[in-house]
C-alpha positions in Angstrom: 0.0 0.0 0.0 1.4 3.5 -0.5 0.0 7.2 0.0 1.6 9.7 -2.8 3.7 6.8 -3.9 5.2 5.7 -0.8 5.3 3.0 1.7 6.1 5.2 4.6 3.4 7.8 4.5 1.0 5.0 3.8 2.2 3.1 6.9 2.3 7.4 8.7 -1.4 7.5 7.8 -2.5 4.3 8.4 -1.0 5.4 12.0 -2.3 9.1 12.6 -6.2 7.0 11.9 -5.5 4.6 14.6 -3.9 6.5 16.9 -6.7 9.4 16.5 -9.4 7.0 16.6 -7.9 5.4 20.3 -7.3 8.7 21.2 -10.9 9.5 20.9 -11.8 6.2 22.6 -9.8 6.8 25.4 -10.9 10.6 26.0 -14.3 9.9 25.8 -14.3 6.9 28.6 -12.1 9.5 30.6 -14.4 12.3 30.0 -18.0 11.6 29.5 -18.1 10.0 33.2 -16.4 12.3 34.7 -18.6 15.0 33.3 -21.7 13.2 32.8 -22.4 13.9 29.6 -24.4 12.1 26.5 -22.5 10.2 24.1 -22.6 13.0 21.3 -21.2 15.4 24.3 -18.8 13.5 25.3 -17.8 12.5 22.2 -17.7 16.3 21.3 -15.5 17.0 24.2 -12.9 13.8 23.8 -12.4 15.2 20.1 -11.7 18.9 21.6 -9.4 17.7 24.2 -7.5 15.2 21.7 -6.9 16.6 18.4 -4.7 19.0 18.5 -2.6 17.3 21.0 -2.9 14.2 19.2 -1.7 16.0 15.6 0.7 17.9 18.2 2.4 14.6 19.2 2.1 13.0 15.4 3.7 15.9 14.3 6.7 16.0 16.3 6.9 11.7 16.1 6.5 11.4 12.5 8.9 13.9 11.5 11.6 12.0 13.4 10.7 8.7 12.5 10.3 9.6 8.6 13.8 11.8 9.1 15.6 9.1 10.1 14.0 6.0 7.9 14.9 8.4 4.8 18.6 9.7 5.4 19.9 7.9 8.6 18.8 4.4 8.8 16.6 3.5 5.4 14.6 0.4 5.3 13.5 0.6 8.8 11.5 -1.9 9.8 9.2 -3.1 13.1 11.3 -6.7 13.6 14.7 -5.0 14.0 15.9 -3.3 16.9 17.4 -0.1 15.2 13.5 1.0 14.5 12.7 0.5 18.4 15.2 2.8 19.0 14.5 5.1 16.7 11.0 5.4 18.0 12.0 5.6 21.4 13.6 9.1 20.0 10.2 9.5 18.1 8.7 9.5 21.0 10.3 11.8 23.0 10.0 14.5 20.2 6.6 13.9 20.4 6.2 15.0 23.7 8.4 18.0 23.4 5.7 18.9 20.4 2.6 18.3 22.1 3.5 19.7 25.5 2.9 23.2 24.7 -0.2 22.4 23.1 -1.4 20.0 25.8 -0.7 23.2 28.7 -2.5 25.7 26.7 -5.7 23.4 26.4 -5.0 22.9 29.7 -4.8 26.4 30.9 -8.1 26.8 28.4 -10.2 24.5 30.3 -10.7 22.4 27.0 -8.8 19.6 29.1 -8.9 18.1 32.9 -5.4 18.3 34.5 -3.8 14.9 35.6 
């Protein structure tokens, strides 16, 4: 499968949908019950409270991940352990991207502080 012609930003996509839609799943069981709202309302409020962390935190991920499988370490793939230590760095950009945007939705009362 491929998105523009390539592997990797079918396989990007393919994890930005999943990750979203778990995202959304989680929020909502955190939030609806918590708030007592309706499904559409909580629903609502899991999407307002996860999507632009959620791109936030792709953002920052991705970039790193497709950075390094096209100039530093091509052909990465999940069975070796190069691409688990690639997305341990991944990962951490991810949260340096998504930490700014998680505190201002904090701060805006969009989402609950842990």
């Amino acid at each position: 499968m491929t998105v523009f012609g390539s592997a990797l930003a079918a396989r990007l996509t393919i994890g930005f949908v999943l990750a979203y839609l778990f995202g959304l799943a989680f929020q909502y069981f955190a939030v609806a019950p918590m708030r007592g709202l309706s499904f559409k309302d909580g629903l609502v409020a899991a999407a307002k409270a996860d999507t632009l962390s959620l791109i936030a935190y792709e953002v920052g991920m991705f970039a790193v991940m497709a950075a390094i499988n096209l100039y530093l370490l091509p052909g990465l793939r999940p069975t070796g352990l190069s691409y688990w230590v690639a997305m341990q760095a991944a990962m951490l950009s991810g949260f340096v991207t998504t930490y700014p945007v998680n505190w201002a939705l904090i701060r805006a009362g969009v989402k609950e502080a842990m």
